[in-house]
N, CA, C and O atoms as a GROMACS GRO file, in nm:
protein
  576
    1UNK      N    1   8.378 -25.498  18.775
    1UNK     CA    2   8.456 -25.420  18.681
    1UNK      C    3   8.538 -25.313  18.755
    1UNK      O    4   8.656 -25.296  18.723
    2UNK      N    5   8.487 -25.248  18.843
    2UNK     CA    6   8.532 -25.122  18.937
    2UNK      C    7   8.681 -25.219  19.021
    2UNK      O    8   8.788 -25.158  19.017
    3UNK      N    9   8.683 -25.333  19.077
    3UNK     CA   10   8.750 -25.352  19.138
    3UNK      C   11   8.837 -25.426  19.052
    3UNK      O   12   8.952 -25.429  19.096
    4UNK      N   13   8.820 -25.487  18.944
    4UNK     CA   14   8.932 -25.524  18.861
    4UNK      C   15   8.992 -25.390  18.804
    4UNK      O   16   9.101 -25.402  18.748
    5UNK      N   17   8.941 -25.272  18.809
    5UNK     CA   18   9.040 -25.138  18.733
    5UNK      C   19   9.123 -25.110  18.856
    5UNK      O   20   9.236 -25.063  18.854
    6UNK      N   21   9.059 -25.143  18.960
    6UNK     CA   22   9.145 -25.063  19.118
    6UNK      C   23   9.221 -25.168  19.103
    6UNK      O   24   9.325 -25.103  19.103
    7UNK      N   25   9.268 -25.307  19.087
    7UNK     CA   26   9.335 -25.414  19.158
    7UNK      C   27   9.434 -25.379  18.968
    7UNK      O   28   9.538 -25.439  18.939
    8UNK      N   29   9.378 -25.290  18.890
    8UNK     CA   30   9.501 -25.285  18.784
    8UNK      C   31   9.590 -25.127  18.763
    8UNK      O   32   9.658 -25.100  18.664
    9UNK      N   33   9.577 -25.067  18.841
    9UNK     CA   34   9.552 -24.964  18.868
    9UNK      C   35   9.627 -24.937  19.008
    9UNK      O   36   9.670 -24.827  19.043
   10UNK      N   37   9.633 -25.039  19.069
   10UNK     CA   38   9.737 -25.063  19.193
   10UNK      C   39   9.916 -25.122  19.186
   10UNK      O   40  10.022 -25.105  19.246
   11UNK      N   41   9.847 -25.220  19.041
   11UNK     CA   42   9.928 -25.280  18.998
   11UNK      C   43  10.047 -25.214  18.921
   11UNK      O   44  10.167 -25.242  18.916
   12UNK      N   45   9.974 -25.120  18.864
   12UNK     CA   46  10.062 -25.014  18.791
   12UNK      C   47  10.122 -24.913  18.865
   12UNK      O   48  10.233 -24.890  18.816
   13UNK      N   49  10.094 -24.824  18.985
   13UNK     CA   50  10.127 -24.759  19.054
   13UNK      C   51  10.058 -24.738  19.179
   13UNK      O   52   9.985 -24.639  19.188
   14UNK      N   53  10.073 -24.817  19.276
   14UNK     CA   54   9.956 -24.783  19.396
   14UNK      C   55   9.975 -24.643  19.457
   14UNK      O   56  10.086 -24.591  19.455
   15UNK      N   57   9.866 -24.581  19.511
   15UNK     CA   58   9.850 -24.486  19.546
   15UNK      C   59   9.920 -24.482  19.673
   15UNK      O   60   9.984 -24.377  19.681
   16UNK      N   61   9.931 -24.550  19.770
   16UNK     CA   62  10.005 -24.613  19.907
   16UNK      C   63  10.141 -24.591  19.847
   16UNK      O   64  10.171 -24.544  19.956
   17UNK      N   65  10.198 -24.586  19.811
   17UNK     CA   66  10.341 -24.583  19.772
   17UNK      C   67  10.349 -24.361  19.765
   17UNK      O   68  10.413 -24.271  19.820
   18UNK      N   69  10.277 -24.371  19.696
   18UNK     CA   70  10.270 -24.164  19.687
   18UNK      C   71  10.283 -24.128  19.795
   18UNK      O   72  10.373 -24.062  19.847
   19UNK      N   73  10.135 -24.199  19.858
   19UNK     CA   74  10.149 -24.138  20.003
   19UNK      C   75  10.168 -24.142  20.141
   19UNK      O   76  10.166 -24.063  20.236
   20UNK      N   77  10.189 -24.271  20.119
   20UNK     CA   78  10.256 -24.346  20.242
   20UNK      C   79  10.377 -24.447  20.234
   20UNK      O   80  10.395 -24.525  20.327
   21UNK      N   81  10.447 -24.446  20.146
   21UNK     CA   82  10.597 -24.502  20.147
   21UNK      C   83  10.592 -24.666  20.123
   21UNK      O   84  10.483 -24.722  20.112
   22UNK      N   85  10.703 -24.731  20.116
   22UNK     CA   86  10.746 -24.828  20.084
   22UNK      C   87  10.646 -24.945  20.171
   22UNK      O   88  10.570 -25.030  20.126
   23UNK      N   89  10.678 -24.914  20.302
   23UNK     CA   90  10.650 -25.006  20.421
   23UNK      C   91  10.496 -25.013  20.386
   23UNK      O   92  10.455 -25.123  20.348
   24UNK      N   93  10.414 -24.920  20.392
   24UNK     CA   94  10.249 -24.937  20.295
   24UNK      C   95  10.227 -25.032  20.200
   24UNK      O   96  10.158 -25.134  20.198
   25UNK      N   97  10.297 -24.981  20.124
   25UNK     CA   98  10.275 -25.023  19.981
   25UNK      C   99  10.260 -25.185  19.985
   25UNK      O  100  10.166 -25.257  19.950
   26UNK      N  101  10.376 -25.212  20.038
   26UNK     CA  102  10.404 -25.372  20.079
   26UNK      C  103  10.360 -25.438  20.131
   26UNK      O  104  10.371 -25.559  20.109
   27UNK      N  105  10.274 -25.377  20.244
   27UNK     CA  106  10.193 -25.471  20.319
   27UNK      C  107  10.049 -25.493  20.236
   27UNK      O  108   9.988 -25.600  20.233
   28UNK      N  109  10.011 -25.373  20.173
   28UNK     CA  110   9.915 -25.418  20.092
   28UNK      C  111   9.910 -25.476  19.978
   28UNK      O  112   9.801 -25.482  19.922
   29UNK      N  113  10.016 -25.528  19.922
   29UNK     CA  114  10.078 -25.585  19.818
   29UNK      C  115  10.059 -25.736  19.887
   29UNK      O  116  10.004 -25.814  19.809
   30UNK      N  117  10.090 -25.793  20.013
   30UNK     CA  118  10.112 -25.871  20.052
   30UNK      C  119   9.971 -25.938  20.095
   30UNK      O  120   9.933 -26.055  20.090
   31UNK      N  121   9.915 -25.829  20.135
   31UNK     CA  122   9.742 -25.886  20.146
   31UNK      C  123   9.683 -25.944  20.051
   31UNK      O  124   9.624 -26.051  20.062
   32UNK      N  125   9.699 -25.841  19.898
   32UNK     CA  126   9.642 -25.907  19.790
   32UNK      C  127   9.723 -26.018  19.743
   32UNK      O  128   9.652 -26.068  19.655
   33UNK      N  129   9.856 -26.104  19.750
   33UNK     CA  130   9.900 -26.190  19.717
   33UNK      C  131   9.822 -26.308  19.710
   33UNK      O  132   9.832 -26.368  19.602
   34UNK      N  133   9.753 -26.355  19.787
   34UNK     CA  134   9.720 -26.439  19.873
   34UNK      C  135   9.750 -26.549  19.886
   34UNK      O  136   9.715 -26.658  19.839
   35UNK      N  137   9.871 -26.488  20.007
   35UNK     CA  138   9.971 -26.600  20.051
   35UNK      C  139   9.993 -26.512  20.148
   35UNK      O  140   9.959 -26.394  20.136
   36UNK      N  141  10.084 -26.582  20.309
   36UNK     CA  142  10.126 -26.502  20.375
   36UNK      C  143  10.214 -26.424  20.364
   36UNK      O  144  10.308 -26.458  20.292
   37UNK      N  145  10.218 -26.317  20.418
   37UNK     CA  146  10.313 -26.217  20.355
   37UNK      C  147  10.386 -26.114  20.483
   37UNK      O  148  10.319 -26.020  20.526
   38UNK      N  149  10.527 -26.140  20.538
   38UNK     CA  150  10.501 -26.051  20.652
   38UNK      C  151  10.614 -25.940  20.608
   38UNK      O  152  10.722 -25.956  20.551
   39UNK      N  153  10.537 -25.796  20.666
   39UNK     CA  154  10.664 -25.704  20.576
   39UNK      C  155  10.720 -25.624  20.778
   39UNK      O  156  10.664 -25.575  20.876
   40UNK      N  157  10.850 -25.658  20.735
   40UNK     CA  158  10.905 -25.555  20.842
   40UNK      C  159  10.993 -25.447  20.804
   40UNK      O  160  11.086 -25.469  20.726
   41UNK      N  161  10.968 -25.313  20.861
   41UNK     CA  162  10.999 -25.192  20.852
   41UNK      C  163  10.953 -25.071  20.953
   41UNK      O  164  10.849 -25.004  20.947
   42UNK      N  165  11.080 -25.061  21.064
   42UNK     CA  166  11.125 -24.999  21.129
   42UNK      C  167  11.230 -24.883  21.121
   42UNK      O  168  11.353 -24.878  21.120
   43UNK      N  169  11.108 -24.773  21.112
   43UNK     CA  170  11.200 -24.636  21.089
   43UNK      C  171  11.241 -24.618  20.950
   43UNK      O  172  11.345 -24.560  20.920
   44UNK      N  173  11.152 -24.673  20.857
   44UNK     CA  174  11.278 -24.613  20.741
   44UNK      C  175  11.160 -24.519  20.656
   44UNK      O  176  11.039 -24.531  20.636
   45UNK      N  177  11.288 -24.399  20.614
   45UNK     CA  178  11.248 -24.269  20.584
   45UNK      C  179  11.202 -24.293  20.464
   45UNK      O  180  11.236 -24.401  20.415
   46UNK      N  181  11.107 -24.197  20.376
   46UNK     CA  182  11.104 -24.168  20.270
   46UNK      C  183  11.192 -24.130  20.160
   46UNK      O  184  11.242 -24.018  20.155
   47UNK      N  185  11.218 -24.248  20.045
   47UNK     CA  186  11.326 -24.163  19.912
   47UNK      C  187  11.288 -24.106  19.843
   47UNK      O  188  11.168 -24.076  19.842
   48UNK      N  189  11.378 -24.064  19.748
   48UNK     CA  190  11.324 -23.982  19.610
   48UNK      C  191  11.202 -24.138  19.568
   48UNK      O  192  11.203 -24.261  19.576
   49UNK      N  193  11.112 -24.022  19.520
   49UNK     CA  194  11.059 -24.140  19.400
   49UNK      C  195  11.096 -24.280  19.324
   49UNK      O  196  11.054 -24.396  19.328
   50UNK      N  197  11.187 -24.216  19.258
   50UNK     CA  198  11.220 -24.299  19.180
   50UNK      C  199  11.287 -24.451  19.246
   50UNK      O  200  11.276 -24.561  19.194
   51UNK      N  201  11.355 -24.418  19.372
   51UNK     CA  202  11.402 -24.521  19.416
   51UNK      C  203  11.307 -24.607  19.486
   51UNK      O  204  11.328 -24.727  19.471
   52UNK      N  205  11.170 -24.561  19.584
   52UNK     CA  206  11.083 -24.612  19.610
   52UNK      C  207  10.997 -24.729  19.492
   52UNK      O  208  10.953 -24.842  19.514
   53UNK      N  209  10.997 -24.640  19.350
   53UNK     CA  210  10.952 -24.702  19.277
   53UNK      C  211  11.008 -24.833  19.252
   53UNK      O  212  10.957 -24.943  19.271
   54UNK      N  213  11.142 -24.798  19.197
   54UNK     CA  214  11.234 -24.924  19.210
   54UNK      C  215  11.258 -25.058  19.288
   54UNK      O  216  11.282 -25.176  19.260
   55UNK      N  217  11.241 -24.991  19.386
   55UNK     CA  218  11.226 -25.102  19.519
   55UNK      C  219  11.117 -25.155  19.557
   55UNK      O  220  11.126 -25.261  19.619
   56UNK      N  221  10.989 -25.101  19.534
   56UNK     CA  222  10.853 -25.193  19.559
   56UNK      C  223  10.840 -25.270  19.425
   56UNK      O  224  10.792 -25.381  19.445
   57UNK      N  225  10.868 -25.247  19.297
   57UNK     CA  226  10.846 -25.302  19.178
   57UNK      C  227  10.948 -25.403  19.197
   57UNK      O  228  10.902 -25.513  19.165
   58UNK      N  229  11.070 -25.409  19.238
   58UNK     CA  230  11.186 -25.560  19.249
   58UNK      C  231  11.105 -25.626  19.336
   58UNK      O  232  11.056 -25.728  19.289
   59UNK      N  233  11.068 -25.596  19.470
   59UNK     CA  234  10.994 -25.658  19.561
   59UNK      C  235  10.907 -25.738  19.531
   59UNK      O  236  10.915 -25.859  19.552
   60UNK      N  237  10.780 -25.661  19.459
   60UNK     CA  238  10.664 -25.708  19.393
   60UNK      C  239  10.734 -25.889  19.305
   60UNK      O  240  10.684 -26.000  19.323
   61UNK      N  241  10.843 -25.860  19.228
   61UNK     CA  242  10.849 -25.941  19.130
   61UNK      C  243  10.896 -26.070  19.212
   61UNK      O  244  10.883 -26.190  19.184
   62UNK      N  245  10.955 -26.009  19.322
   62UNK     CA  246  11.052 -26.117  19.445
   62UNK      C  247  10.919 -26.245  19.474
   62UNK      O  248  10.926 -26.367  19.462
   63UNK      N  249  10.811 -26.165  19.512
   63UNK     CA  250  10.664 -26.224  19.590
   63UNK      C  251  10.659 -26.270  19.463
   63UNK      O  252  10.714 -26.380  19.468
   64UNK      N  253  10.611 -26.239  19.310
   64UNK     CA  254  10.570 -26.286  19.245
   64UNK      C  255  10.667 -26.441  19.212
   64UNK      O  256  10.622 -26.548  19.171
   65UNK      N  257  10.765 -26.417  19.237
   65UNK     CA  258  10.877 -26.566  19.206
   65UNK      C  259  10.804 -26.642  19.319
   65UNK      O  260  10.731 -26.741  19.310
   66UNK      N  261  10.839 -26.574  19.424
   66UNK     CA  262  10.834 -26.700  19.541
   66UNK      C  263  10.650 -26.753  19.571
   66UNK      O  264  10.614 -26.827  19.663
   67UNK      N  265  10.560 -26.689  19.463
   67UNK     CA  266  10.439 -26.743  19.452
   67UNK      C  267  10.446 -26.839  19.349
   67UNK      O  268  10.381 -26.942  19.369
   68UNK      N  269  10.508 -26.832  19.248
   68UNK     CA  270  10.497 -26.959  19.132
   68UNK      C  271  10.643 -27.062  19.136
   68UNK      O  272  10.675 -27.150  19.057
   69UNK      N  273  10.713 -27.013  19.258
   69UNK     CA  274  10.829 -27.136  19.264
   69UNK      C  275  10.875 -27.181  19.379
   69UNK      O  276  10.966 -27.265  19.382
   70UNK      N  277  10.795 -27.111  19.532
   70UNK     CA  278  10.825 -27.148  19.636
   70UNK      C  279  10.711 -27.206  19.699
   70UNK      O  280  10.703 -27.165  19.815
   71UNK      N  281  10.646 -27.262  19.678
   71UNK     CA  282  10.530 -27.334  19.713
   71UNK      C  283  10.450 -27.274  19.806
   71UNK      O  284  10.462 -27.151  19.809
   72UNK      N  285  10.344 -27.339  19.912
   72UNK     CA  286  10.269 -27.246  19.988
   72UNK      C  287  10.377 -27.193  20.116
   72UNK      O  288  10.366 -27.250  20.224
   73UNK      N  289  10.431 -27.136  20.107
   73UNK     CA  290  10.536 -27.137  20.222
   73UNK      C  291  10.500 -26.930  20.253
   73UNK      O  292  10.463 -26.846  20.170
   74UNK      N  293  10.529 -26.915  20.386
   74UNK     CA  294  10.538 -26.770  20.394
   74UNK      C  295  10.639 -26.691  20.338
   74UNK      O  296  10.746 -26.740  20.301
   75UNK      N  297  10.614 -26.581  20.330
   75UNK     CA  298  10.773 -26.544  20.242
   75UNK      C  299  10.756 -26.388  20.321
   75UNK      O  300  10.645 -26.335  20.322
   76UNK      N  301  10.865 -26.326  20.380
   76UNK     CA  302  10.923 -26.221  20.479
   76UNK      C  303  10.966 -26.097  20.320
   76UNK      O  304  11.012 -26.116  20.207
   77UNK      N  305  10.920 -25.980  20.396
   77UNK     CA  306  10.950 -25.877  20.345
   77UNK      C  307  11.037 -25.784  20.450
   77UNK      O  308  10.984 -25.748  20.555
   78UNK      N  309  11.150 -25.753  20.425
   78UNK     CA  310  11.240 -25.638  20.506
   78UNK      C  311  11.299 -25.524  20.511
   78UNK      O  312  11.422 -25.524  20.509
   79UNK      N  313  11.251 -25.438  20.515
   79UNK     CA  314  11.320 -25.303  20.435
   79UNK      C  315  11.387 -25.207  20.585
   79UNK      O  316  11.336 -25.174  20.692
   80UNK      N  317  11.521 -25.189  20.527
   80UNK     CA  318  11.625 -25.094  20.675
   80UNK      C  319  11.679 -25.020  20.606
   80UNK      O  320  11.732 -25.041  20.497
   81UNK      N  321  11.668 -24.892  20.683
   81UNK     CA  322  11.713 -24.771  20.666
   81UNK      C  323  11.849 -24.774  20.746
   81UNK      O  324  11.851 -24.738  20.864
   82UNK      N  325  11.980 -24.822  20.673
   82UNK     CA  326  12.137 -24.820  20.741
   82UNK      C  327  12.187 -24.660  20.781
   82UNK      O  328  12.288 -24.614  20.835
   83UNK      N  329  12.090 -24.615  20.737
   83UNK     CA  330  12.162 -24.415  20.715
   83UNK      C  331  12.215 -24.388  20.631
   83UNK      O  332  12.185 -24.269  20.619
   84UNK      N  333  12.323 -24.428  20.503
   84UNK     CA  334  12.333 -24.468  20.400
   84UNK      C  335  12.308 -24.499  20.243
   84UNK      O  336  12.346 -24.471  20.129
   85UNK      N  337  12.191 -24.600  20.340
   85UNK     CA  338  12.172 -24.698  20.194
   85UNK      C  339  12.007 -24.751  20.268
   85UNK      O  340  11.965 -24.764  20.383
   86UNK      N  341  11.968 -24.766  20.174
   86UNK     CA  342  11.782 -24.810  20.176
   86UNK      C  343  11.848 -24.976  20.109
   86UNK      O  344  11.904 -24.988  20.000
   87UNK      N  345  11.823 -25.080  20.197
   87UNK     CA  346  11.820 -25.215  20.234
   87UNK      C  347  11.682 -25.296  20.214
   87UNK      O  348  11.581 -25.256  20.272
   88UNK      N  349  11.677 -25.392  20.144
   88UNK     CA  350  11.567 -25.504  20.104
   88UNK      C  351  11.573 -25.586  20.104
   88UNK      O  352  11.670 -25.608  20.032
   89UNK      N  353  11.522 -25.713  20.149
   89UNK     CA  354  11.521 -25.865  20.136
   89UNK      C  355  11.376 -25.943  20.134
   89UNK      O  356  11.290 -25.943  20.222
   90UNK      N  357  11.375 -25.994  20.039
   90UNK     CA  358  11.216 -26.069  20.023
   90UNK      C  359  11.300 -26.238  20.053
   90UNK      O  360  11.399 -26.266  19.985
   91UNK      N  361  11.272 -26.291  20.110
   91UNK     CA  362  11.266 -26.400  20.146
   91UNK      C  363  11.162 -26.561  20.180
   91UNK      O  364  11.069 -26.573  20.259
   92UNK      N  365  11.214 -26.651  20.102
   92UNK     CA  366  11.117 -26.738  20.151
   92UNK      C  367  11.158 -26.884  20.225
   92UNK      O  368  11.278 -26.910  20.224
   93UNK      N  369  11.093 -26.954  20.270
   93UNK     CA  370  11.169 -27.136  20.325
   93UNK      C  371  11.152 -27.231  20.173
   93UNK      O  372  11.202 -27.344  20.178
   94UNK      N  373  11.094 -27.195  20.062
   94UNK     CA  374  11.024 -27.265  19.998
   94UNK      C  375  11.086 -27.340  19.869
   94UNK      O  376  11.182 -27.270  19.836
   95UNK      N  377  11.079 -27.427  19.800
   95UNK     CA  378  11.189 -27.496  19.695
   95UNK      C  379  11.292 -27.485  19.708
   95UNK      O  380  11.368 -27.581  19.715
   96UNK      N  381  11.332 -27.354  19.718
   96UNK     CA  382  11.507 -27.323  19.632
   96UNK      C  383  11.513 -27.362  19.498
   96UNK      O  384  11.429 -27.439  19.452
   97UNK      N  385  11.600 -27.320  19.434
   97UNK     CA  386  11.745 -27.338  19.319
   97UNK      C  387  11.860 -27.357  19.296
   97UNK      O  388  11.951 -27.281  19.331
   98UNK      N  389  11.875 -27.458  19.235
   98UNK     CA  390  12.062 -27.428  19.229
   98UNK      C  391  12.071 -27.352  19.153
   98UNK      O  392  12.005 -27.367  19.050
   99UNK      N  393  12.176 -27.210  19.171
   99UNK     CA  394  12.224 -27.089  19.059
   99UNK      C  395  12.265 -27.130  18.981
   99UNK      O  396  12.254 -27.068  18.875
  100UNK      N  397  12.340 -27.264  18.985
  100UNK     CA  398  12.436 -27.271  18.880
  100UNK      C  399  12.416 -27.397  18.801
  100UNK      O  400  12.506 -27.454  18.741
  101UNK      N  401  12.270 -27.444  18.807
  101UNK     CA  402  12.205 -27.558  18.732
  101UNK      C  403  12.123 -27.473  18.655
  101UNK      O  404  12.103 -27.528  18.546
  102UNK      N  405  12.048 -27.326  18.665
  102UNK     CA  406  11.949 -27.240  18.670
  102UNK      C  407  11.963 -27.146  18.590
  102UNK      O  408  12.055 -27.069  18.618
  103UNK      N  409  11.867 -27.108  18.442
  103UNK     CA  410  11.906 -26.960  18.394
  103UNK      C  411  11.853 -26.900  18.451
  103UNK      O  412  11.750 -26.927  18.514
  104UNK      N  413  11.918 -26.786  18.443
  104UNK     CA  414  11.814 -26.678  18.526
  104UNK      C  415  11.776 -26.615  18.458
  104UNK      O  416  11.825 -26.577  18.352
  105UNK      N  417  11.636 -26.581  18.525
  105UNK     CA  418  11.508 -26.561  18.380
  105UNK      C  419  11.475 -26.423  18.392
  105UNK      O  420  11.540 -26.345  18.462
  106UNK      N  421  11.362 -26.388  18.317
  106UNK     CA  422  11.387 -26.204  18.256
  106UNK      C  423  11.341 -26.155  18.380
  106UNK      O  424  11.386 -26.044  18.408
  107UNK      N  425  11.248 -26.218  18.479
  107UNK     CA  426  11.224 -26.167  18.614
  107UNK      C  427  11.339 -26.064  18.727
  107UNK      O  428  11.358 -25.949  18.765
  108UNK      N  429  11.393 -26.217  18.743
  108UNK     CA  430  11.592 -26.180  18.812
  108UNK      C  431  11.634 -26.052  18.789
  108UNK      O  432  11.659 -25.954  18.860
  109UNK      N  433  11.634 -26.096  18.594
  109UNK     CA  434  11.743 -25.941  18.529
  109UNK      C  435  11.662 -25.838  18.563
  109UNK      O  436  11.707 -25.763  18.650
  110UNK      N  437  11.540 -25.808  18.514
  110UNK     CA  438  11.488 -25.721  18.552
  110UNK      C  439  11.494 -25.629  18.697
  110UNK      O  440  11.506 -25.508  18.716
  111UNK      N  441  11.480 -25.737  18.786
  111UNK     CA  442  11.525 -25.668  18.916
  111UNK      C  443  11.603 -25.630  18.893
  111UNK      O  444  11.579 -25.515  18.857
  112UNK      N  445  11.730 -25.659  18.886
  112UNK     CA  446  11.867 -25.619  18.906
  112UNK      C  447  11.890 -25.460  18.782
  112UNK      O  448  11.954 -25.362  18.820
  113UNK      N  449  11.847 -25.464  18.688
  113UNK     CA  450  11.814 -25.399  18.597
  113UNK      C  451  11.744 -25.248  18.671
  113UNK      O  452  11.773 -25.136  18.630
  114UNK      N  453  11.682 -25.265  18.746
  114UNK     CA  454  11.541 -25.168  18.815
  114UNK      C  455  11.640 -25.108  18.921
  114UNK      O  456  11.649 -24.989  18.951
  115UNK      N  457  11.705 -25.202  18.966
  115UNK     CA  458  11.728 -25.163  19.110
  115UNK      C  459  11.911 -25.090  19.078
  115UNK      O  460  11.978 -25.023  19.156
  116UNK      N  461  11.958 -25.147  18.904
  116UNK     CA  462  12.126 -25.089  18.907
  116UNK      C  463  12.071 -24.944  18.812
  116UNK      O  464  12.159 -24.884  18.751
  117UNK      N  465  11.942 -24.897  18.803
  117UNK     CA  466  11.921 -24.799  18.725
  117UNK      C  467  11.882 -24.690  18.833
  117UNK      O  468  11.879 -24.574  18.792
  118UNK      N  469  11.845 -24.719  18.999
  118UNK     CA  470  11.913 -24.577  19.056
  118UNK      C  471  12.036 -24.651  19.156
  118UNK      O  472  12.025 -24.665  19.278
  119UNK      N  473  12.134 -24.686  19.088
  119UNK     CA  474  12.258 -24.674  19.163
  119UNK      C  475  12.245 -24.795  19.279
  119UNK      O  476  12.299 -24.789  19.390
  120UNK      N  477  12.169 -24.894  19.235
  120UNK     CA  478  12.190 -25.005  19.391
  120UNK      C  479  12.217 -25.140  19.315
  120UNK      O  480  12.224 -25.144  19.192
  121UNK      N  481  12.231 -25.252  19.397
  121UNK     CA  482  12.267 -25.374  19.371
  121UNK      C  483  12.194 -25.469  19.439
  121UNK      O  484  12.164 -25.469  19.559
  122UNK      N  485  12.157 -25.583  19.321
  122UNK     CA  486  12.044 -25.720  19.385
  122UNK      C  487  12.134 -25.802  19.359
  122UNK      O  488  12.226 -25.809  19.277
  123UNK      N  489  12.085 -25.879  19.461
  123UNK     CA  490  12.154 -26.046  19.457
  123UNK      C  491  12.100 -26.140  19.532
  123UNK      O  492  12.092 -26.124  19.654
  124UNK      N  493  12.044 -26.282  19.453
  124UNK     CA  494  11.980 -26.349  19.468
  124UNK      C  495  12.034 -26.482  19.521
  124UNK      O  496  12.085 -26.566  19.447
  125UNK      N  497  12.019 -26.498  19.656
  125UNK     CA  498  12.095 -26.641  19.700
  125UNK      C  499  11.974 -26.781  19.760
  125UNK      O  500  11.890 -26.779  19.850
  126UNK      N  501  12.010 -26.872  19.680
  126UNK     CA  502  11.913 -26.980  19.694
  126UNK      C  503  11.988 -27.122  19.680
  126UNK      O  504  12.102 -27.156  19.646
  127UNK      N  505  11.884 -27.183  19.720
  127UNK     CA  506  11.958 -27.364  19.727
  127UNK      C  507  11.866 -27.432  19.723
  127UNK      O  508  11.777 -27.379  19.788
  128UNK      N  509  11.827 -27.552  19.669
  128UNK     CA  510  11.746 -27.647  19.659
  128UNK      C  511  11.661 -27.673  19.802
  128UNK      O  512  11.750 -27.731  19.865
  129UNK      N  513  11.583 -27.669  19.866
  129UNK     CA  514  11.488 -27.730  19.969
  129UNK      C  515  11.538 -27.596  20.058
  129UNK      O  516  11.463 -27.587  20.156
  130UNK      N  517  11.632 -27.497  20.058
  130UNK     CA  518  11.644 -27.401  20.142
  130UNK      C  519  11.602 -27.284  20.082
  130UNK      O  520  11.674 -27.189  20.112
  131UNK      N  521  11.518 -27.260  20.015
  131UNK     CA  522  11.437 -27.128  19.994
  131UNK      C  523  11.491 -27.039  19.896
  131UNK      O  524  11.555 -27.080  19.800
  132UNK      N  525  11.469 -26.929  19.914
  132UNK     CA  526  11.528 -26.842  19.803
  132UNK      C  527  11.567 -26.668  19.856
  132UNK      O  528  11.474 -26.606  19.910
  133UNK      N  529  11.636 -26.632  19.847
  133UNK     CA  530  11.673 -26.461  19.945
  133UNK      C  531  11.698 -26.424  19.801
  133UNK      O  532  11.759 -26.478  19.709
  134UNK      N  533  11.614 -26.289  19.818
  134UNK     CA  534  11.675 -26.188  19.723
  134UNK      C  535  11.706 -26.035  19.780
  134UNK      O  536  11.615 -25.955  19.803
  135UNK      N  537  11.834 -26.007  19.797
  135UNK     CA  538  11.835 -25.907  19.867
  135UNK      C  539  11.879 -25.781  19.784
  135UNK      O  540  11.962 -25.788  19.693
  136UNK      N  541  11.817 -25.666  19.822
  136UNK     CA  542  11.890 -25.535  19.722
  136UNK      C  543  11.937 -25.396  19.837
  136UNK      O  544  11.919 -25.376  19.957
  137UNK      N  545  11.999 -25.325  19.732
  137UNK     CA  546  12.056 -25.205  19.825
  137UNK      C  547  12.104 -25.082  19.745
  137UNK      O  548  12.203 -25.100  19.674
  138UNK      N  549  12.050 -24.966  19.747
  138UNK     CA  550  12.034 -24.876  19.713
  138UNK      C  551  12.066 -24.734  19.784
  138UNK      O  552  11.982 -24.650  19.814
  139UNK      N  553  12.258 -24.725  19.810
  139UNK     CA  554  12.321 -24.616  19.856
  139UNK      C  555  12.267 -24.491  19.817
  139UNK      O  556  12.240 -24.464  19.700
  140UNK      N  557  12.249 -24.409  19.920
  140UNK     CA  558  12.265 -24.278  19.914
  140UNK      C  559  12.088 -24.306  19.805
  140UNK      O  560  12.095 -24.311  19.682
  141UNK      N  561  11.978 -24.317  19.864
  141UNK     CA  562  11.830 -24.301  19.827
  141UNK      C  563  11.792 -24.167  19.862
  141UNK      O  564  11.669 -24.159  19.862
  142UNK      N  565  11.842 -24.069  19.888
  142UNK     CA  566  11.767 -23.986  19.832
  142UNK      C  567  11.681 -23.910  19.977
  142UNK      O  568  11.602 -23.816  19.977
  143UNK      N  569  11.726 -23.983  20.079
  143UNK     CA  570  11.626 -23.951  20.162
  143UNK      C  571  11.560 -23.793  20.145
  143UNK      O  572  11.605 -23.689  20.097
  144UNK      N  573  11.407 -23.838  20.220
  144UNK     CA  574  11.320 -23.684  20.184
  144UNK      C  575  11.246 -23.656  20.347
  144UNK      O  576  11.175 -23.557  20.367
   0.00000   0.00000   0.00000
């Protein structure tokens, strides 16, 4: 019972994200997936809140796609600090989609939704047997 409230309770806001930033958050996000999960992040600063929030919650949903549509395949987490703009890409080798055979479902919008509500932009590029990239970007985050 104790560890199903912590594993819902993480889910809702992990504590790793408060206090240790994006690059945390993700890797332990990636542990509990269980699937491989590799997150790279070099040097990048802390944002406002809100944009952190934004960006591990699109992320989260990225892993959650490429767990129910990219088969057992590893899937790459990337987050860069341009000086700028706070940079993301969840990536996998696994199925693909054609965009334009494909609705895109409340998952997608949602990202894009999360991530154009502090000021950034997602976009999702995929192809049948070549995997799926979803990349986002979020100018001027706030650094702290």
């Amino acid at each position: 019972l104790i560890d199903g409230l912590r594993d819902l309770a993480r889910g809702i806001y992990p504590a790793l994200l408060t206090s240790y930033g994006l690059a945390a958050a993700l890797v332990s996000a990636g542990v509990h997936s269980g699937r491989p999960v590799t997150v790279q992040a070099t040097d990048v600063r802390r944002c406002k809140p809100e944009v952190e929030i934004a960006v591990y919650f699109a992320c989260l949903a990225a892993l959650d796609n490429a767990a129910k549509h990219a088969g057992p395949t590893p899937v790459s987490v990337d987050l860069s600090d341009t000086g700028g703009a706070l940079d993301f890409t969840v990536s996998d080798s696994g199925a693909g989609f054609d965009p334009a055979q494909t609705q895109i479902g409340a998952g997608i919008t949602n990202m894009r939704d999360r991530i154009a509500a502090v000021g950034g932009t997602l976009a999702v590029d995929s192809a049948p047997s070549r995997g799926t990239r979803v990349h986002g970007r979020v100018p001027n985050p706030g650094w702290r």
